[in-house]
C-alpha positions as semicolon CSV with decimal commas, in nm:
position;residue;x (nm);y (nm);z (nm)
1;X;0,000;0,000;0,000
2;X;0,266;0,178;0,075
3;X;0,488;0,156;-0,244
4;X;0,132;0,252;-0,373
5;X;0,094;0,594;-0,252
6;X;0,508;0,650;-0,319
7;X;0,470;0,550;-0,716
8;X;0,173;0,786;-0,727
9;X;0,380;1,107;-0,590
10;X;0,666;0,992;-0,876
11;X;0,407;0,957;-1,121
12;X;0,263;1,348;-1,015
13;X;0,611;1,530;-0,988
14;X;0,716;1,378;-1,317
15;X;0,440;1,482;-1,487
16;X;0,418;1,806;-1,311
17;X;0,776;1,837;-1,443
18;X;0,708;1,720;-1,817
19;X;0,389;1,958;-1,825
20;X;0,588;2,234;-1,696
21;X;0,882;2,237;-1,877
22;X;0,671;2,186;-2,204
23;X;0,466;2,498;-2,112
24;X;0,795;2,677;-2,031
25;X;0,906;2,604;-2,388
26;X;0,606;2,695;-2,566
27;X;0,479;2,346;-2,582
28;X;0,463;2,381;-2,970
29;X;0,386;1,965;-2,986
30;X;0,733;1,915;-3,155
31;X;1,065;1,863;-2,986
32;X;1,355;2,054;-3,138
33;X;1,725;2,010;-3,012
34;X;1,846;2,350;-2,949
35;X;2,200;2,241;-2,803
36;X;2,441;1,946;-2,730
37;X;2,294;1,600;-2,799
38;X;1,996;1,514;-2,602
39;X;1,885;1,154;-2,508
40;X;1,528;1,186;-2,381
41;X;1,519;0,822;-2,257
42;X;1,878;0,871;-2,051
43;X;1,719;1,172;-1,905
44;X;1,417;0,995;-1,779
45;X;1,594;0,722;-1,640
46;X;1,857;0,968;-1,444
47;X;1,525;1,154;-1,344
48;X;1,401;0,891;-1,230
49;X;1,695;0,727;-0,985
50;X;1,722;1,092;-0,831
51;X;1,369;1,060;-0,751
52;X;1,445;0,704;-0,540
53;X;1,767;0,849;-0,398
54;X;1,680;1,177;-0,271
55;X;1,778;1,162;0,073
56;X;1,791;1,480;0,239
57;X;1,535;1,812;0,177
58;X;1,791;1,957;-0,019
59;X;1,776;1,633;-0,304
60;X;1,484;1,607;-0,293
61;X;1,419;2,005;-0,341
62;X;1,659;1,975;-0,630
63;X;1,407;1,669;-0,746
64;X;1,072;1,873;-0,712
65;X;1,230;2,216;-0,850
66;X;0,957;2,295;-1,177
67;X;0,662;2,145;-1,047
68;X;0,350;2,337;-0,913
69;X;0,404;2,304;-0,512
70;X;0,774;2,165;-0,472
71;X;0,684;2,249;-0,098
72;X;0,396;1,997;-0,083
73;X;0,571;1,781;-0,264
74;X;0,857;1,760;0,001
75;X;0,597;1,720;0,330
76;X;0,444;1,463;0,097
77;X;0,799;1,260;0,011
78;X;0,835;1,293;0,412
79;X;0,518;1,145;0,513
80;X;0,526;0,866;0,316
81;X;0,885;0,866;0,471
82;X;0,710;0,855;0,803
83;X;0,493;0,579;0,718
84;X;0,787;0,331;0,573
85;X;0,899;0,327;0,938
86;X;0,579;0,322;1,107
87;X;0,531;0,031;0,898
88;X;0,879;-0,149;0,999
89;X;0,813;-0,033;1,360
90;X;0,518;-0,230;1,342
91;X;0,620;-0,495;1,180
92;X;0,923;-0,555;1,398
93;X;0,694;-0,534;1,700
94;X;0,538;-0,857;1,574
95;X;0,843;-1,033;1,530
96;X;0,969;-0,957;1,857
97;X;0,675;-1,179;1,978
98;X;0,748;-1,544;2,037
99;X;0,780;-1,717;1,692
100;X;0,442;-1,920;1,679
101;X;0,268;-1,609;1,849
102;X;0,372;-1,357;1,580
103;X;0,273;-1,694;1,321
104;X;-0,063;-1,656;1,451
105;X;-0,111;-1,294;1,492
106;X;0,002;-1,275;1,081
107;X;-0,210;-1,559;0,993
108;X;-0,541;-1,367;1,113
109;X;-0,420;-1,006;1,036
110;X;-0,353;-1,110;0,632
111;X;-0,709;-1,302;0,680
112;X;-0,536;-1,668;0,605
113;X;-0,714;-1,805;0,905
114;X;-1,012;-1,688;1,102
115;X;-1,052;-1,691;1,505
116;X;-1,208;-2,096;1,460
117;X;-0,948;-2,216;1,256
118;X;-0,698;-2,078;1,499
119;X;-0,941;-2,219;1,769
120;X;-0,904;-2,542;1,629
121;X;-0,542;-2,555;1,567
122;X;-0,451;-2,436;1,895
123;X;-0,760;-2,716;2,070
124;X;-0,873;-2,425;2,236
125;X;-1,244;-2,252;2,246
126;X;-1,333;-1,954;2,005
127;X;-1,350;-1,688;2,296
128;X;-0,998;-1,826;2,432
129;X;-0,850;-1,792;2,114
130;X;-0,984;-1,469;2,072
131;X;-0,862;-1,322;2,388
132;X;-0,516;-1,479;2,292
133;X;-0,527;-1,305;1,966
134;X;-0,660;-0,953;2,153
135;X;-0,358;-1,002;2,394
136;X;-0,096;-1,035;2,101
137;X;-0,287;-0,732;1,970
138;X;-0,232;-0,507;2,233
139;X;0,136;-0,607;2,300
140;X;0,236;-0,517;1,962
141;X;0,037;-0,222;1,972
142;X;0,199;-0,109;2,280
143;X;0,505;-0,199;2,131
144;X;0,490;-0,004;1,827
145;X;0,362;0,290;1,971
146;X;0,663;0,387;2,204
147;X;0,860;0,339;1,915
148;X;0,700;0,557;1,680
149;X;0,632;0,816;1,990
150;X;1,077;0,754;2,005
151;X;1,056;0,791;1,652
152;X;0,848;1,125;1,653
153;X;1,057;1,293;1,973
154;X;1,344;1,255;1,790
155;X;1,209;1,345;1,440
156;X;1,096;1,683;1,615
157;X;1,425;1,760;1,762
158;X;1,599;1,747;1,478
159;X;1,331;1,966;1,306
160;X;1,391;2,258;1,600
161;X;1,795;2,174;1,556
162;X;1,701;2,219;1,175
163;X;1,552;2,562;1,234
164;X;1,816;2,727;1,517
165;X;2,049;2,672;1,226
């Protein structure tokens, strides 16, 4: 899901970039060469990795400069930034379960198995299962959340070290 929202802010910039640059020349419908040798497809591609490695504000500034909102564009890069390691925070907060307990807890969160089956697999009743898989739950909430809170304190440091600079 993820990857999905990431492809669509590449797919926006670059075509904020194409439209813009295309209106900035006049967008006559025909490409002329006014210099050098130009290799559209070379240009894409080194686009394109500068895009995946922009690291810092300042790449990815460089990245967005042309497009409507390069601002926007940034705190949107950043977010999805955010939720990468939300996502890994969560999903090391499973595996730090025991082994068959994070099993169990992935089995019903991708849907593979519902509360019975587990139920039955475990030779326990539904509402014992259930409470097992409420318990897991919780601990990996718990989990998670102190390390995004981490995460977050010491995002927003560096944002006020950022600005005394």
């Amino acid at each position: 899901m993820i990857e999905g929202y990431e492809s669509d802010w590449k797919v926006v910039v670059t075509a904020e970039k194409r439209y813009n640059t295309l209106h900035d020349m006049g967008n006559l419908g025909i490409r002329i060469q006014t210099s050098g040798t130009g290799n559209p497809t070379m240009n894409k591609a080194i686009f394109e990795t500068e895009l995946d490695s922009a690291a810092t504000n300042r790449d990815l500034f460089s990245v967005v400069k042309g497009t409507d909102d390069p601002e926007q564009h940034i705190r949107e890069k950043m977010v999805i930034a955010d939720m990468k390691d939300d996502y890994s925070i969560m999903k090391n907060a499973i595996y730090r379960l025991e082994e068959m307990d994070a099993e169990l807890l992935l089995h019903y969160i991708r849907m593979e198995k519902t509360i019975q089956e587990i139920a039955d697999e475990l030779q326990m009743n539904y509402s014992s299962a259930k409470k097992k898989l409420q318990r897991l739950r919780k601990e990996v909430i718990i989990d998670a959340a102190e390390n995004i809170r981490c995460r977050c304190e010491r995002n927003n440091w560096r944002l006020s070290e950022d600005e005394s600079i």
